[in-house]
Structures are given as structure tokens and as C-alpha cells.
N, CA, C and O atoms as a printed pandas DataFrame, in Angstrom:
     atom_number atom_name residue_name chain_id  residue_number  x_coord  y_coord  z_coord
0              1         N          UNK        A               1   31.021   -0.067   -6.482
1              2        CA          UNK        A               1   30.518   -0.045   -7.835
2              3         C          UNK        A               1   29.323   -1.001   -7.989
3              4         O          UNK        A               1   28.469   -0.788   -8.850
4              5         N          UNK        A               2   29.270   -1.926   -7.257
5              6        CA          UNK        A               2   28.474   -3.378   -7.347
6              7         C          UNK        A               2   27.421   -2.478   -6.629
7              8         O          UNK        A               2   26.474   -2.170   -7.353
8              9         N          UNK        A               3   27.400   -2.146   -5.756
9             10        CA          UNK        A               3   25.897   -1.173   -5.124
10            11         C          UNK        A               3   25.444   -0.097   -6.063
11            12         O          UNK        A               3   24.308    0.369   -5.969
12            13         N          UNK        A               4   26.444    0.379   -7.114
13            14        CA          UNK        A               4   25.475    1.867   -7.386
14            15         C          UNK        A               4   24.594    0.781   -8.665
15            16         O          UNK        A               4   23.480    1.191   -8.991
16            17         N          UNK        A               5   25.044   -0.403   -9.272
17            18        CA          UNK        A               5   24.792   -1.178  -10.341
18            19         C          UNK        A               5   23.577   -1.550   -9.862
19            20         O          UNK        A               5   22.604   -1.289  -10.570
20            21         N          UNK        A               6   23.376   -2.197   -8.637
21            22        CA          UNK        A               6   21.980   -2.470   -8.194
22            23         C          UNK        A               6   21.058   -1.674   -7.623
23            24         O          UNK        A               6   19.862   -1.918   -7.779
24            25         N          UNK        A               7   21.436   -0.745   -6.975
25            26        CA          UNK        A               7   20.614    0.393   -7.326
26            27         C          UNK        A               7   20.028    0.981   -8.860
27            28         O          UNK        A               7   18.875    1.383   -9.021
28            29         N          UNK        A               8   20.863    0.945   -9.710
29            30        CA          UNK        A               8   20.338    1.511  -10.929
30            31         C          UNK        A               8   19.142    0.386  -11.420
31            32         O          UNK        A               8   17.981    0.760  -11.585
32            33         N          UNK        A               9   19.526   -0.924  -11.617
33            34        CA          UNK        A               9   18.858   -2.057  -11.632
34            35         C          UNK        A               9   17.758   -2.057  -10.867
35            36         O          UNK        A               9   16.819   -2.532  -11.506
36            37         N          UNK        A              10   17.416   -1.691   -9.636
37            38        CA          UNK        A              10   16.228   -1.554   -8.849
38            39         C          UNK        A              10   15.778   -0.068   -9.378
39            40         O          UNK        A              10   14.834   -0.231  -10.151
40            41         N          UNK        A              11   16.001    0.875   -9.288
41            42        CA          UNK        A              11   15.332    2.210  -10.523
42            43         C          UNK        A              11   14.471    2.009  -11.535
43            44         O          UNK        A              11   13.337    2.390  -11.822
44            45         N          UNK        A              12   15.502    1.137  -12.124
45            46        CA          UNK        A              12   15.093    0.783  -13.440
46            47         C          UNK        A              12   13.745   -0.603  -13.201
47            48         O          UNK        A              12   12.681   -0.347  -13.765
48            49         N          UNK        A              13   13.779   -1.328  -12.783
49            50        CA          UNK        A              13   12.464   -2.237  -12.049
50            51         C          UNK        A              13   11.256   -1.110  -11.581
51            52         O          UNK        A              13   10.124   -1.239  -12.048
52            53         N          UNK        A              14   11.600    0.096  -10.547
53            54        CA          UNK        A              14   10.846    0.856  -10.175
54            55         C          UNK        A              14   10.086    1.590  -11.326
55            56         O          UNK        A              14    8.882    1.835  -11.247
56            57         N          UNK        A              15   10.797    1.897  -12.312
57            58        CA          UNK        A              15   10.370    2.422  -13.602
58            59         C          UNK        A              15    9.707    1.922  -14.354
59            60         O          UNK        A              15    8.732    2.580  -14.718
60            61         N          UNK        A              16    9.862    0.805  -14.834
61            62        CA          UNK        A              16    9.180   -0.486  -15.521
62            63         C          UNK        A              16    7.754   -1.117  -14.687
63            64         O          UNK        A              16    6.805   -1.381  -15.426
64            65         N          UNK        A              17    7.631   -1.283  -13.682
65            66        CA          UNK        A              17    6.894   -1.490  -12.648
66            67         C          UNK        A              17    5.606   -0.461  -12.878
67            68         O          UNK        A              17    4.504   -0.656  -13.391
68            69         N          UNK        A              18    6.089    0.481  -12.401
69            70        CA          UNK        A              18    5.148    1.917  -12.730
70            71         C          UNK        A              18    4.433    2.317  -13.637
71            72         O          UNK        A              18    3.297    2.779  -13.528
72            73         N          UNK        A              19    5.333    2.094  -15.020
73            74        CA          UNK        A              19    4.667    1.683  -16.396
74            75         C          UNK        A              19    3.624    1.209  -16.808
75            76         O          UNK        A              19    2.750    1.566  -17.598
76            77         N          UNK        A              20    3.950   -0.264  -15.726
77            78        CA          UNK        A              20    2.914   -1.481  -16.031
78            79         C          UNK        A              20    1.882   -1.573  -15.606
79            80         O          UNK        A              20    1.134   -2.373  -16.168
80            81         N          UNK        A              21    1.369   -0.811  -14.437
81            82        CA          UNK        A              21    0.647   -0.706  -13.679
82            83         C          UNK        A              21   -0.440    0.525  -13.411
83            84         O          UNK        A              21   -0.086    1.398  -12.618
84            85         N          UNK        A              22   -1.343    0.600  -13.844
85            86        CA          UNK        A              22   -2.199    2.074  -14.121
86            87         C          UNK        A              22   -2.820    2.735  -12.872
87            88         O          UNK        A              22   -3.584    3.700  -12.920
88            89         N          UNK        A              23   -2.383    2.072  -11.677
89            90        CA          UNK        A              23   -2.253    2.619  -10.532
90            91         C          UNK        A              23   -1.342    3.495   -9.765
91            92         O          UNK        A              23   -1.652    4.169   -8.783
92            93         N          UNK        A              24   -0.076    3.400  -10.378
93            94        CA          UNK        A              24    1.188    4.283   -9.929
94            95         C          UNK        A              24    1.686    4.312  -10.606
95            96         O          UNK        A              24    1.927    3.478  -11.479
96            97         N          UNK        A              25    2.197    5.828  -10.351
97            98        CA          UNK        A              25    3.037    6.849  -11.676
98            99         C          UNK        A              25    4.723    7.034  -11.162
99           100         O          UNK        A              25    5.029    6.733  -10.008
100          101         N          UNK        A              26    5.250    7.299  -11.661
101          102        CA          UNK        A              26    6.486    7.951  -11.582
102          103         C          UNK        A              26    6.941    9.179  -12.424
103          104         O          UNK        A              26    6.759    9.014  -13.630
104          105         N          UNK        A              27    7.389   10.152  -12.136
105          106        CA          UNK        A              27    7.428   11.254  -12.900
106          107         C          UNK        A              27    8.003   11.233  -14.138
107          108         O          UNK        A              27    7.529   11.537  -15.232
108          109         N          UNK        A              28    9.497   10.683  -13.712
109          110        CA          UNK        A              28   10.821   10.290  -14.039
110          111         C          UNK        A              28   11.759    9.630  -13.449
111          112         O          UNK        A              28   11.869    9.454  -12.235
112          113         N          UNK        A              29   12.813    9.055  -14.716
113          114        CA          UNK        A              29   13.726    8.385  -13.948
114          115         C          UNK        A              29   14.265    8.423  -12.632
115          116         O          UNK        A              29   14.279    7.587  -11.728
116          117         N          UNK        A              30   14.827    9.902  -12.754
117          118        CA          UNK        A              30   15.446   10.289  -11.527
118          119         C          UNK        A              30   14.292   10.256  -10.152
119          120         O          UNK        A              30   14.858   10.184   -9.062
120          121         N          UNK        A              31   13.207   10.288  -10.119
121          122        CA          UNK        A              31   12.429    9.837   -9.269
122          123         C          UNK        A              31   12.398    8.622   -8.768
123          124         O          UNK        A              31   12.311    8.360   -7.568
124          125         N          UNK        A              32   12.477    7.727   -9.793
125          126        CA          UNK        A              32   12.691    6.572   -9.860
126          127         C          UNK        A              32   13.586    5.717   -8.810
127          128         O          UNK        A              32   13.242    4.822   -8.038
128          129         N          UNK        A              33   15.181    6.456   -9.113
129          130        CA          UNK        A              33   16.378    6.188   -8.440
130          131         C          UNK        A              33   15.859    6.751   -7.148
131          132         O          UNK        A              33   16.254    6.052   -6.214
132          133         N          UNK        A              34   15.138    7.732   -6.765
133          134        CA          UNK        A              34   15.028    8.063   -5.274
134          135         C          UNK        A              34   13.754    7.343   -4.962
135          136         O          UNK        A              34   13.799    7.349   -3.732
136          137         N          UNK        A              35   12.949    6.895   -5.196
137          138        CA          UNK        A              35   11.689    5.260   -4.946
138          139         C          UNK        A              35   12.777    4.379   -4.423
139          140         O          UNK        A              35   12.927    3.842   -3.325
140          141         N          UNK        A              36   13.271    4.380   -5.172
141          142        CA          UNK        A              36   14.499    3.003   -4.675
142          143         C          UNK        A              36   15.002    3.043   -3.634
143          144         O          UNK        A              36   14.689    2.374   -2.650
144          145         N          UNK        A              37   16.094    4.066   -3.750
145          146        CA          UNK        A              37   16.184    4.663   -2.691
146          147         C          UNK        A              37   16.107    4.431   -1.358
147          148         O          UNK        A              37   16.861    3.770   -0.644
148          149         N          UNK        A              38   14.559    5.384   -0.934
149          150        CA          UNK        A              38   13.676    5.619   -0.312
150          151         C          UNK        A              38   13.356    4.342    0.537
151          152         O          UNK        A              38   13.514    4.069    1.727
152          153         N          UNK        A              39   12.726    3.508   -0.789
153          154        CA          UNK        A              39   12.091    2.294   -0.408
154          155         C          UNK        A              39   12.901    1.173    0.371
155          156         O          UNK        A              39   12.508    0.417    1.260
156          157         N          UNK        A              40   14.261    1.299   -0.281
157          158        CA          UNK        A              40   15.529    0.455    0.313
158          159         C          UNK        A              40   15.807    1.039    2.024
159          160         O          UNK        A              40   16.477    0.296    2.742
160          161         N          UNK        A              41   15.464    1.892    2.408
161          162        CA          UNK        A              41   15.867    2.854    3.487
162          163         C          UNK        A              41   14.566    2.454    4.514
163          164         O          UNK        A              41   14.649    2.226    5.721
164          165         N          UNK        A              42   13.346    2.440    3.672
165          166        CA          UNK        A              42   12.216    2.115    4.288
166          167         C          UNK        A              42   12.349    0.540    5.289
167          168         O          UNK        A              42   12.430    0.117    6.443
168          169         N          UNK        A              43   12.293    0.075    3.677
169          170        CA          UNK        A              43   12.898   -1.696    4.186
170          171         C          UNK        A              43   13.590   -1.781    5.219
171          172         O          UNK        A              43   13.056   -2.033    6.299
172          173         N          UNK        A              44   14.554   -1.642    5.131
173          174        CA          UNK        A              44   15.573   -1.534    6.220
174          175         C          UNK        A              44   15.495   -1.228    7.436
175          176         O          UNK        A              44   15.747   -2.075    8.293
176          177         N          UNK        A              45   15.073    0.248    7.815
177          178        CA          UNK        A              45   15.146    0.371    8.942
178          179         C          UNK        A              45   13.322    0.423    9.727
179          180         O          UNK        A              45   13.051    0.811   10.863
180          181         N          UNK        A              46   12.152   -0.199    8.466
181          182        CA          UNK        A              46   10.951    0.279    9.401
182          183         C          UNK        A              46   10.582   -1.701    9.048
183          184         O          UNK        A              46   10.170   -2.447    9.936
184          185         N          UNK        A              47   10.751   -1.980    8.171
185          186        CA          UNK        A              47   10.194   -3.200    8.394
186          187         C          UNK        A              47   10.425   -4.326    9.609
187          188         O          UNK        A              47    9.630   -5.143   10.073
188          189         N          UNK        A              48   11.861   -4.044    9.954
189          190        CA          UNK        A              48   12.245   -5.341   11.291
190          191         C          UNK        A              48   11.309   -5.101   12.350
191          192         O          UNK        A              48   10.833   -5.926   13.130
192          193         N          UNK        A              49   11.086   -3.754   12.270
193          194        CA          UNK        A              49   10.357   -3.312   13.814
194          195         C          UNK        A              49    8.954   -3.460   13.928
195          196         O          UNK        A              49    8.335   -3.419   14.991
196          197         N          UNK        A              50    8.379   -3.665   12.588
197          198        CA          UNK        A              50    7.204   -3.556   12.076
198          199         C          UNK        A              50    6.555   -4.972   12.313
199          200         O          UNK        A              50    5.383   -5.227   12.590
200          201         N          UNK        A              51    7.660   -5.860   12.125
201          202        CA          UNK        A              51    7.219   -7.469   11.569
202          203         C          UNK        A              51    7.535   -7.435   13.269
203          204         O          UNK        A              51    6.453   -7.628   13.825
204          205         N          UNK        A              52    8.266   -7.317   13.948
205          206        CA          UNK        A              52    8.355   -7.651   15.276
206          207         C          UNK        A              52    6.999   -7.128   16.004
207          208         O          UNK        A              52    6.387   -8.069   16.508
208          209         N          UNK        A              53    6.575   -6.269   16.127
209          210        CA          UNK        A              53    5.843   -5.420   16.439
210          211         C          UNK        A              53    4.076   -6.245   16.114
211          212         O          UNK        A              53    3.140   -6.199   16.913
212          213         N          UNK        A              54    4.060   -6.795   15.015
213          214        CA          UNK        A              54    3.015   -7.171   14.866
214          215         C          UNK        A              54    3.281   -9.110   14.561
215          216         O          UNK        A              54    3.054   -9.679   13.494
216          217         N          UNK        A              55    3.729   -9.672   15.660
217          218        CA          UNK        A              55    4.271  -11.019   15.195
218          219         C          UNK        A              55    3.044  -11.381   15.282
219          220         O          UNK        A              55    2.402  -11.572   14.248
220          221         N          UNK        A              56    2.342  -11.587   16.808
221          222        CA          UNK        A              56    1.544  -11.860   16.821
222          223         C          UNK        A              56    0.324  -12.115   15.872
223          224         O          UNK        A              56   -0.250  -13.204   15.881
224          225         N          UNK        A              57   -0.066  -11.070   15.038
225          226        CA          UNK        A              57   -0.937  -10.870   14.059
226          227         C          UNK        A              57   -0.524  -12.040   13.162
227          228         O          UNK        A              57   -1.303  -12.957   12.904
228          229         N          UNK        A              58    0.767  -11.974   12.682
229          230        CA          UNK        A              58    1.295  -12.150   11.277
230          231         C          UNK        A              58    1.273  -14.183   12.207
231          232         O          UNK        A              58    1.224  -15.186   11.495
232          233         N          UNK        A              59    1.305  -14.238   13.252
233          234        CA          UNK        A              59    1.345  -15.727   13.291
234          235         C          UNK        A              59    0.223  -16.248   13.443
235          236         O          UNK        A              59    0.254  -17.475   13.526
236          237         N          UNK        A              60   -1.089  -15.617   13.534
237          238        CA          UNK        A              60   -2.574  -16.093   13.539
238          239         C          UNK        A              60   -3.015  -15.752   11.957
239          240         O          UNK        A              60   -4.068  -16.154   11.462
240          241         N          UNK        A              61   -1.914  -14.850   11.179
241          242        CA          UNK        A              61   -2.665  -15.011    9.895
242          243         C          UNK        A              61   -1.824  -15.871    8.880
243          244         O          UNK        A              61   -1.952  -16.058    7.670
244          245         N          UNK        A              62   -1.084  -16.244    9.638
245          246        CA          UNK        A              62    0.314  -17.621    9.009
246          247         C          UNK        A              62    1.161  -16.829    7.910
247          248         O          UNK        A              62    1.490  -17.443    6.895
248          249         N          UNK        A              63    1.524  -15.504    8.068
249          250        CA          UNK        A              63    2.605  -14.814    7.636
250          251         C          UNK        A              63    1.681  -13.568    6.803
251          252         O          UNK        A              63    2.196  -12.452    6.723
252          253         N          UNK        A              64    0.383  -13.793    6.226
253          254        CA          UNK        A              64   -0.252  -12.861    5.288
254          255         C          UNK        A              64    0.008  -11.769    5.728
255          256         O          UNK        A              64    0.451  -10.931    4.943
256          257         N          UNK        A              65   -0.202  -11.399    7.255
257          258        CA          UNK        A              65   -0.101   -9.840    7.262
258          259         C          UNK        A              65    1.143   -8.967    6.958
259          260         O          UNK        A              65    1.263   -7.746    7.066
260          261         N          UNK        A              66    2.165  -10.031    6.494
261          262        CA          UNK        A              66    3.334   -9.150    5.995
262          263         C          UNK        A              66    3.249   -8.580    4.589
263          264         O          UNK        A              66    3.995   -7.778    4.027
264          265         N          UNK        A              67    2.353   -9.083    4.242
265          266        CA          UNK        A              67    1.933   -8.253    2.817
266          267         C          UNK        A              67    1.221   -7.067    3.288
267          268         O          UNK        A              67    1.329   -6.119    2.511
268          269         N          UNK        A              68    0.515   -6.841    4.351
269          270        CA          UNK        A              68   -0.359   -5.511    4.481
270          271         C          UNK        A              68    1.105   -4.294    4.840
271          272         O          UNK        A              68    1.149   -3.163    4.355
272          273         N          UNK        A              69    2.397   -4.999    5.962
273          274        CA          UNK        A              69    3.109   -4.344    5.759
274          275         C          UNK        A              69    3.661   -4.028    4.569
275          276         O          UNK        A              69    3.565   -2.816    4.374
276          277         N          UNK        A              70    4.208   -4.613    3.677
277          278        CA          UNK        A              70    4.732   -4.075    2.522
278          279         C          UNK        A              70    4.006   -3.122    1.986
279          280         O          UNK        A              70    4.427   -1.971    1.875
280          281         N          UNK        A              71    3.014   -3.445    1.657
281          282        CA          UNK        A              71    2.251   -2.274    1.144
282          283         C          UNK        A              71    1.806   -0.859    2.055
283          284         O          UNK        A              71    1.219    0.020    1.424
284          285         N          UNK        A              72    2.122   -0.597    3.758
285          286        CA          UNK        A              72    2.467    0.350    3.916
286          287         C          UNK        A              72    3.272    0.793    3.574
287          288         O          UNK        A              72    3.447    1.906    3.077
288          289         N          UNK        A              73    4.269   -0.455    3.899
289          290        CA          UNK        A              73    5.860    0.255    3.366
290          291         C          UNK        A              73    5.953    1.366    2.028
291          292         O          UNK        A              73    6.593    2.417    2.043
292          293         N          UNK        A              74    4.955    0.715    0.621
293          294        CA          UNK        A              74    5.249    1.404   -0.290
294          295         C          UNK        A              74    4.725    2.748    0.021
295          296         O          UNK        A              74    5.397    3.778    0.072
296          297         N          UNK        A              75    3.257    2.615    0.257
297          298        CA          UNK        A              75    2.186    4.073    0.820
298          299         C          UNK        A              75    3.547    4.877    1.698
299          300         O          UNK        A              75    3.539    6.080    1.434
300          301         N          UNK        A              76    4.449    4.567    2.463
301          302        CA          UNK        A              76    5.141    5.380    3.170
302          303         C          UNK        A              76    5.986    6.063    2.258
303          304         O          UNK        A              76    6.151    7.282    2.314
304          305         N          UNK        A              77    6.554    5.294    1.381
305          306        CA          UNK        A              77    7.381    5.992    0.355
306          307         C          UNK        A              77    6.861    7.054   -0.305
307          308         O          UNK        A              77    7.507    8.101   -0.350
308          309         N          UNK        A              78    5.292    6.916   -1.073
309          310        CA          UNK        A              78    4.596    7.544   -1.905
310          311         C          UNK        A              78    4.640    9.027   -1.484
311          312         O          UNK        A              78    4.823   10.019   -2.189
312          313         N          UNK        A              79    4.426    8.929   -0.161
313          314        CA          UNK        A              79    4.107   10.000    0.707
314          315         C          UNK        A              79    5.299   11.020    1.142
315          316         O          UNK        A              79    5.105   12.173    1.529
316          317         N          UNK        A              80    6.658   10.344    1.001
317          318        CA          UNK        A              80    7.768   10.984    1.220
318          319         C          UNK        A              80    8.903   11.149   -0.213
319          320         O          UNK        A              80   10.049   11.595   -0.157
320          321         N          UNK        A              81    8.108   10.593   -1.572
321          322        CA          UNK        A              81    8.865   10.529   -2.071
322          323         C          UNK        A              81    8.322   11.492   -3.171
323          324         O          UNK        A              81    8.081   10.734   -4.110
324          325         N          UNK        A              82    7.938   13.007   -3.629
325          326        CA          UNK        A              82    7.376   13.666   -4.479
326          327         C          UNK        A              82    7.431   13.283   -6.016
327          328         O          UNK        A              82    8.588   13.035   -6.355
328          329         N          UNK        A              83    6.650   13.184   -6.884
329          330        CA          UNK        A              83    6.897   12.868   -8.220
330          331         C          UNK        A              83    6.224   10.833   -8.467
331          332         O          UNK        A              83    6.008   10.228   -9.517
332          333         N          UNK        A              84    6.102   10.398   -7.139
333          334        CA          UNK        A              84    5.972    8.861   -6.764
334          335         C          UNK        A              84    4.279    9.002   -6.343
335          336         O          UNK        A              84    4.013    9.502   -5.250
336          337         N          UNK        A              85    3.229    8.573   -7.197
337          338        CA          UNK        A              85    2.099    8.621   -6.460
338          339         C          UNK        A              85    1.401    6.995   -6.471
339          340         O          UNK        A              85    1.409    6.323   -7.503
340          341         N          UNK        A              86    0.871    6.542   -5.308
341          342        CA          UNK        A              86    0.023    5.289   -5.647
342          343         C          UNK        A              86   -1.418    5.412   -5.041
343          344         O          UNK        A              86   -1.669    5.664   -3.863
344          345         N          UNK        A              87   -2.486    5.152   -6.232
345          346        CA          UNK        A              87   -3.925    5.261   -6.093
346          347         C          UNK        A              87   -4.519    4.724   -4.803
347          348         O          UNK        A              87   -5.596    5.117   -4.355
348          349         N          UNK        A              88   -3.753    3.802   -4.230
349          350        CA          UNK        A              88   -4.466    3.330   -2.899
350          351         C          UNK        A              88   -3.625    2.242   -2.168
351          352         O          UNK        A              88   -2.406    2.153   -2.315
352          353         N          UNK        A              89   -4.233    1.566   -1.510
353          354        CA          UNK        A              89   -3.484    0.521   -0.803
354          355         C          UNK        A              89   -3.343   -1.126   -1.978
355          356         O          UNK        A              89   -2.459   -1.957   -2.188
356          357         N          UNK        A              90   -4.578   -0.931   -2.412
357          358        CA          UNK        A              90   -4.145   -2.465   -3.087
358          359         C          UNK        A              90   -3.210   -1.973   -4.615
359          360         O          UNK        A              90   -2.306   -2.794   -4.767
360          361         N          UNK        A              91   -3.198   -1.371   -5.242
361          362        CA          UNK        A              91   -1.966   -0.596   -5.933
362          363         C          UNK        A              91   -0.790   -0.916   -5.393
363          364         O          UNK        A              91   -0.034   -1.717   -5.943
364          365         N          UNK        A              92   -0.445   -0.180   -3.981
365          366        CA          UNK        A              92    0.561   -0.433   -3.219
366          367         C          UNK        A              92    0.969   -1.937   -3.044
367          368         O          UNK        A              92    2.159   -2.249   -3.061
368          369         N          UNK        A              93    0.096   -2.756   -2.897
369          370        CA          UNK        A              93    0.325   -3.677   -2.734
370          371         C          UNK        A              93    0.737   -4.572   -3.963
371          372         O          UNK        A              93    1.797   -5.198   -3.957
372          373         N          UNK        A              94    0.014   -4.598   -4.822
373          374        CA          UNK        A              94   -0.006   -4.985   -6.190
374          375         C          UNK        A              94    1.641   -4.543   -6.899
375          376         O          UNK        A              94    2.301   -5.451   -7.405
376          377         N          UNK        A              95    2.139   -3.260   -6.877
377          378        CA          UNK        A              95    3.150   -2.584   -6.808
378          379         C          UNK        A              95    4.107   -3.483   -6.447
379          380         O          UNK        A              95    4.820   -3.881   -7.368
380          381         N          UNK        A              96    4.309   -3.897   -5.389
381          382        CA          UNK        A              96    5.527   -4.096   -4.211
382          383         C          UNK        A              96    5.563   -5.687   -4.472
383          384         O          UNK        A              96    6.511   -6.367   -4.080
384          385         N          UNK        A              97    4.337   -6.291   -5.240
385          386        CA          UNK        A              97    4.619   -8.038   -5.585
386          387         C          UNK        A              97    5.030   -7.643   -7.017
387          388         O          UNK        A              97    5.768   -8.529   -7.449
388          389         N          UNK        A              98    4.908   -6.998   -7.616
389          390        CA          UNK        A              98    4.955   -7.030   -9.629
390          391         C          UNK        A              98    6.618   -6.271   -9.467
391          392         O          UNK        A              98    7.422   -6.375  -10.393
392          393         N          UNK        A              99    6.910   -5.647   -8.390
393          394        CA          UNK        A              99    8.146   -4.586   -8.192
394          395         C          UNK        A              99    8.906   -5.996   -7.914
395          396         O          UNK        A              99    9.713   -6.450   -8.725
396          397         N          UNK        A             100    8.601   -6.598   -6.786
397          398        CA          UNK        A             100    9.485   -7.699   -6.681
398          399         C          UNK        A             100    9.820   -9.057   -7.561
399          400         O          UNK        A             100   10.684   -9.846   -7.179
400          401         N          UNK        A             101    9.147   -9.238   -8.638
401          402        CA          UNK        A             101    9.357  -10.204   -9.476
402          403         C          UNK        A             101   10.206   -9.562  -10.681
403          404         O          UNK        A             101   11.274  -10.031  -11.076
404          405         N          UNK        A             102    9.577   -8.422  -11.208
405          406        CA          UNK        A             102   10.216   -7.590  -12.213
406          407         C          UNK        A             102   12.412   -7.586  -11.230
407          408         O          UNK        A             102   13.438   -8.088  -11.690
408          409         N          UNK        A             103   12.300   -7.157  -10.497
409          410        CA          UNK        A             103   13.410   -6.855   -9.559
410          411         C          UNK        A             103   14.661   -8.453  -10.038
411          412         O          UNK        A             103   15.697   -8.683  -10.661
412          413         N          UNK        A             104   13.749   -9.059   -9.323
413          414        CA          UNK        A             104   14.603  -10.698   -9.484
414          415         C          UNK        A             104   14.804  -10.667  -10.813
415          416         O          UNK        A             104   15.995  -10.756  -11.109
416          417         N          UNK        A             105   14.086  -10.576  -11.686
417          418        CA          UNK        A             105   14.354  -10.849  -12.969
418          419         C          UNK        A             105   15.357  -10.001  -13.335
419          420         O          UNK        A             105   16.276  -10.712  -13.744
420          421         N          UNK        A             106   15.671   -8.796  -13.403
421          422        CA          UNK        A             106   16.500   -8.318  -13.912
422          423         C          UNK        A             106   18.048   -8.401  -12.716
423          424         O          UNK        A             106   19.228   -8.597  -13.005
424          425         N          UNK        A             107   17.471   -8.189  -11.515
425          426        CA          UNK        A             107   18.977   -8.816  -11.099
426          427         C          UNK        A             107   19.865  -10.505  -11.540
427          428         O          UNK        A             107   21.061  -10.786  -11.460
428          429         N          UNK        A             108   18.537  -11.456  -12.055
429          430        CA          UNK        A             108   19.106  -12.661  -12.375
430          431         C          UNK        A             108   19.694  -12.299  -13.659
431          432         O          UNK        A             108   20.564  -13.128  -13.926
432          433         N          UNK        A             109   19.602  -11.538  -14.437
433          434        CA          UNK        A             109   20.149  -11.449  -15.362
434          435         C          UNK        A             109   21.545  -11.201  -15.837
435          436         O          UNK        A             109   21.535  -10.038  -16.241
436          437         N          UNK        A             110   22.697  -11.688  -15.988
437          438        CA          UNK        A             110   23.975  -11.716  -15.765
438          439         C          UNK        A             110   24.501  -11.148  -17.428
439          440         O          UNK        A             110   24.366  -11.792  -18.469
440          441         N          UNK        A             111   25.145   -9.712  -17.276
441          442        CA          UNK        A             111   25.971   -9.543  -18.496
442          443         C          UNK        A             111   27.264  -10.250  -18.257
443          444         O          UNK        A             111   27.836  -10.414  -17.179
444          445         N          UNK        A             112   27.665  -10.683  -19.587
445          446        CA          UNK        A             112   29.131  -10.867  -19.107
446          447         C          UNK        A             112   30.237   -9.741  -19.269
447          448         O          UNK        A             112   31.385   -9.941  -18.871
């Protein structure tokens, strides 16, 4: 139950996010929930290999280039996720820092 809650909670960030931002759209909610999704699936199984893969880089640029990953990461979603579009890479990027603050905030938020 505690997973489908944060999933909806990350949807709902994905939604709000999208809103805010005149670079990427979302169709609808239910798009929304599959961004999440998607993006959670992305994370997971392409980023470890990604950040390994390019340590090197990411330790001559003292961690920055993990932002260029994230923001493939999102472009990968965009591309697999129909109804999810983002105008370019710095969108994507822009996206995936405003996605992640919006995110914390509403997971810090505790009903009782």
C-alpha cells in the first residue's frame, strides 16, 4: 500500500512539474502515473550502469556530468512514454531538478 501511495505522490509531482514548466507537457494524469513509472524503471535499471560507465568523466567534472545523465534519463522516458513530450535537453534537465524538489516536498509532507 506504502508503494502504490508513493507512486501516486510521484504522478502527482510529475503532473505539477509539467504544469510549471513551459517546456514539457503531459497529456494527463494517467500519463503522468506511467512518467513515473517509466522514469522509476529508468532510474533503476539504466542509471547504475550509466554512472559506472562514465566514472571517469563524472570524476574530472567533480560529479556534474551526472546531471547530463539525468537528463538523458528523462529524454529516454519522453521517447518511450507517449502523451510525455520535452522540448529539448535543457527542459529535460531543468525537469528532473524542479521534478526532484517538487518530489521531496510532497513526500516530506506527513498526513496524519
Amino acid at each position: 500500500m506504502k508503494m502504490l501511495i508513493n507512486m501516486l505522490v510521484s504522478s502527482l509531482a510529475v503532473f505539477v512539474t509539467a504544469r510549471l514548466l513551459p517546456g514539457v507537457t503531459v497529456d494527463s494524469f494517467g500519463t503522468a502515473i506511467v512518467v513515473a513509472v517509466v522514469l522509476a524503471l529508468v532510474s533503476v535499471f539504466l542509471a547504475p550502469a550509466l554512472l559506472l560507465l562514465t566514472l571517469p568523466i563524472n570524476m574530472l567534472t567533480l560529479g556534474m556530468f551526472t546531471f547530463v545523465i539525468i537528463g538523458g534519463l528523462v529524454m529516454i522516458t519522453a521517447r518511450v512514454v507517449p502523451g510525455f513530450q520535452v522540448a529539448s535537453f535543457w527542459w529535460a534537465l531543468v525537469f528532473a531538478l524542479v521534478l526532484s524538489v517538487i518530489n521531496a516536498f510532497f513526500h516530506g509532507v506527513r498526513i496524519p
